[in-house]
N, C-alpha and C positions, 0 to 999 in steps of 0.2 A: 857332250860337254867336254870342253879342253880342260887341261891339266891347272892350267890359270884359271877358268872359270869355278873348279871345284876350290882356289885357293882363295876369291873371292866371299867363296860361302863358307870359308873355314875364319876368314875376315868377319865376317858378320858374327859370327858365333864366340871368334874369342872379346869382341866389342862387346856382346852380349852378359859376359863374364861366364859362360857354361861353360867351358873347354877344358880340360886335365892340364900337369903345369907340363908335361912332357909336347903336347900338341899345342901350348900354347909358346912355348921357347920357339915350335918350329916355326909360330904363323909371327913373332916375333923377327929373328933370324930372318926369314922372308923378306919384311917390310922395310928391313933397313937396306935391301937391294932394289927394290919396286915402288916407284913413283906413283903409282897408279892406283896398288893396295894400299898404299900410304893416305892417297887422297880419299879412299873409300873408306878407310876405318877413320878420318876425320870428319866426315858429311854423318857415317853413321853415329859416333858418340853422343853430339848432342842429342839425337831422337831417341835412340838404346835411354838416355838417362831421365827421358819426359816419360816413357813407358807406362810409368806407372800411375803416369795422369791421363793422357789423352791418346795413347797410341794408336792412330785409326781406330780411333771410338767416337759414338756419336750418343747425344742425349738422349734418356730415356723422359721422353716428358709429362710422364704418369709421378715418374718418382721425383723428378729434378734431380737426377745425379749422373754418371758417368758410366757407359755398359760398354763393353766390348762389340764393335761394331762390325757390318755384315763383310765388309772388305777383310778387314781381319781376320777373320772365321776362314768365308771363301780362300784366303791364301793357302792359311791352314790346313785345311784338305785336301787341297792341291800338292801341298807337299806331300802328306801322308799318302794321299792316292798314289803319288808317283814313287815314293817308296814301296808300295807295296807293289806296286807292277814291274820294278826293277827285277832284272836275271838273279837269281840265287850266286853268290860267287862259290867259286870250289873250297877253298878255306878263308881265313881270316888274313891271311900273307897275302893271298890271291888280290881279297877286297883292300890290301893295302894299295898295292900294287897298281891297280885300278886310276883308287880315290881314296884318299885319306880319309880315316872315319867324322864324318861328323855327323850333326843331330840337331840343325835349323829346326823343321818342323819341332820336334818335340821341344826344344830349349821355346820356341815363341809359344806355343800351349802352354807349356807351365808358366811362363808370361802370361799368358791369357788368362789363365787358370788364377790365378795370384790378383787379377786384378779383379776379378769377378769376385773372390772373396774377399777383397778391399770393399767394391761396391756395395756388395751383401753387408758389411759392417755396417756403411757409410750410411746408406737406405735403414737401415733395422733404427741406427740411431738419428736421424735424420726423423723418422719415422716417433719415436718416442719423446723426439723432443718436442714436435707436432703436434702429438696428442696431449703433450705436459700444457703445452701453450694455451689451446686451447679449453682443455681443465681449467687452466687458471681465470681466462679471458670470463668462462662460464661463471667459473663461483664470483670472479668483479660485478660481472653480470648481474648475477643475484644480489649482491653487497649493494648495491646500487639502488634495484629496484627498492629492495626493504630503507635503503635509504631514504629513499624520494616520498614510499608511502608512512613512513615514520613524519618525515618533516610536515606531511600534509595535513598527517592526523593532528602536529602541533599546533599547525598555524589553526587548524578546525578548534582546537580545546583553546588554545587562547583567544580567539574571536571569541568563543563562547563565553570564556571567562568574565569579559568585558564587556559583553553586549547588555546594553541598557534595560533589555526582557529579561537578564538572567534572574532567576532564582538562588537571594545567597543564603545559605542556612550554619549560623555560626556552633561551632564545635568546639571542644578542647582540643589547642594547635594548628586550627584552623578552619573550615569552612567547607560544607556539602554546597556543591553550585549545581542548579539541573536548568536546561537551556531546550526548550522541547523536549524530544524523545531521549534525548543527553542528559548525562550526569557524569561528575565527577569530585575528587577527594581533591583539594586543595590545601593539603598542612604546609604548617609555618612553625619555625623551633619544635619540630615533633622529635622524645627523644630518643635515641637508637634503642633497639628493641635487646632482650640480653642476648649473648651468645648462641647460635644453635637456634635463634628464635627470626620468626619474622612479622608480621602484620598484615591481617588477613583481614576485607571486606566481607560483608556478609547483607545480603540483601531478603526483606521481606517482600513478597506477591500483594496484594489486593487478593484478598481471602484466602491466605496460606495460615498456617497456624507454627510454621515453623521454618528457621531463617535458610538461605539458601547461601552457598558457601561461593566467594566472588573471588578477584585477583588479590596476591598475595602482591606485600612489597616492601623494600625496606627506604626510608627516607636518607636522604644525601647528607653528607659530615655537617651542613647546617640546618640540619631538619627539616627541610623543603623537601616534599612530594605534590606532585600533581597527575593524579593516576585517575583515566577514565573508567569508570564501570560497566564494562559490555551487558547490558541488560536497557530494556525499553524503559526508560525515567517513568512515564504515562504511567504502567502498570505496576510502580515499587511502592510498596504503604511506608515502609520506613529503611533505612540503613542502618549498619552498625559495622565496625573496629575492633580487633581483640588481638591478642599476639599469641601466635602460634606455632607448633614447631616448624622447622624448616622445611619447604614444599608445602605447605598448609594441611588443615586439616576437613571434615565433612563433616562434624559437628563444633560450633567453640568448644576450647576446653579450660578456657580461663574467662575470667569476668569483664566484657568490653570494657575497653576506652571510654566509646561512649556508644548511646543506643540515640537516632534521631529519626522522628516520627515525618512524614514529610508530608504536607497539605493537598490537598483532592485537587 
């Protein structure tokens, strides 16, 4: 390698911004006599300042992000290889003497280095934003479903409500409606329940002797409830209403609303 060629790679190096300010003065000094070095540390700046996006790297298409690529590497070693297989110099004067010191290989590794740990950022959050996405997409997902079976179960209780078969059974505030195997509480100006309390259904069997505790509920700022009773209508002898503490209770603990016997 000529004397010019090692000033080349001392060009690269101070482009790269690794170079001490003593050996970067020289490779300065240099360039304002050399047309040549000159034209070569200006091809190199643009690419030295992309480095840390795309330098001879290529996509990793597992992750979609940006890796140090196998040219890259390959170079790499090729340097370092042929550093090590270089003659030992006698001293440090000697190795000046030579070739002025420089250190391409290592300055582009820790380039490499650096970019690898950008990527490892990029990926990790790349990565949790992914699975945030997706979190969210899921619980829509679910928001959704319970939507669609919520509006279905309305459109089902309001046909019922209205169908010309139903069963209406009037109440204080409103109305027991049972429509086949269906029933439901249909209050109208029912009034808030007190603080701490709620209103809790309670449904009797065909030959039970004692009431069975059903969905709790509190009616809307105008007294409107229309709440189904998950239980087979067919098999209820009577319903009843009571208000209860909050989350309901397994026996009443206060004196229903009202108590309604319902027809065979």
């Amino acid at each position: 390698m000529t004397a010019h060629d090692a000033m080349l790679d001392d060009v690269a190096v101070y482009a790269l911004g690794a170079m001490t300010a003593a050996d970067a003065a020289r490779v300065e000094e240099h360039l304002r006599t050399c047309a040549q070095c000159r034209s070569e540390y200006a091809q190199l700046r643009p690419t030295i300042g992309a480095l840390a996006y795309a330098a001879e790297s290529c996509p990793d298409e597992t992750q979609g992000a940006i890796v140090a690529g196998p040219l890259l590497k390959a170079r790499i070693m090729r340097e370092i290889r042929r550093d090590a297989a270089a003659p030992p110099a006698a001293n440090v004067a000697e190795m000046r003497a030579v070739r002025p010191i420089v250190w391409p290989a290592y300055a582009v590794a820790a380039a490499c280095l650096a970019i690898a740990l950008f990527n490892g950022i990029i990926n990790i959050s790349l990565n949790d934003q992914v699975r945030q996405s997706r979190t969210e997409v899921a619980q829509v997902a679910t928001q959704n479903r319970r939507l669609l079976q919520e509006l279905a179960h309305q459109r089902v209780a309001l046909a019922d409500l209205v169908a010309p078969d139903s069963e209406h059974y009037a109440v204080d505030h409103g109305e027991v409606v049972r429509h086949g195997k269906r029933l439901y509480l249909a209050m109208d100006a029912m009034p808030p329940p007190p603080k701490g309390k709620v209103y809790q259904a309670w449904t009797l069997h065909r030959g039970a002797t004692r009431m069975s505790p059903s969905v709790t509920f509190v009616p809307n700022p105008k007294g409107v409830a229309v709440i189904p009773i998950p239980v087979d209508a067919s098999s209820v002898a009577a319903v009843a209403v009571s208000v209860e503490p909050d989350g309901g209770s397994k026996q009443p603990t206060s004196t229903p609303t009202f108590v309604l016997k319902l027809s065979s």
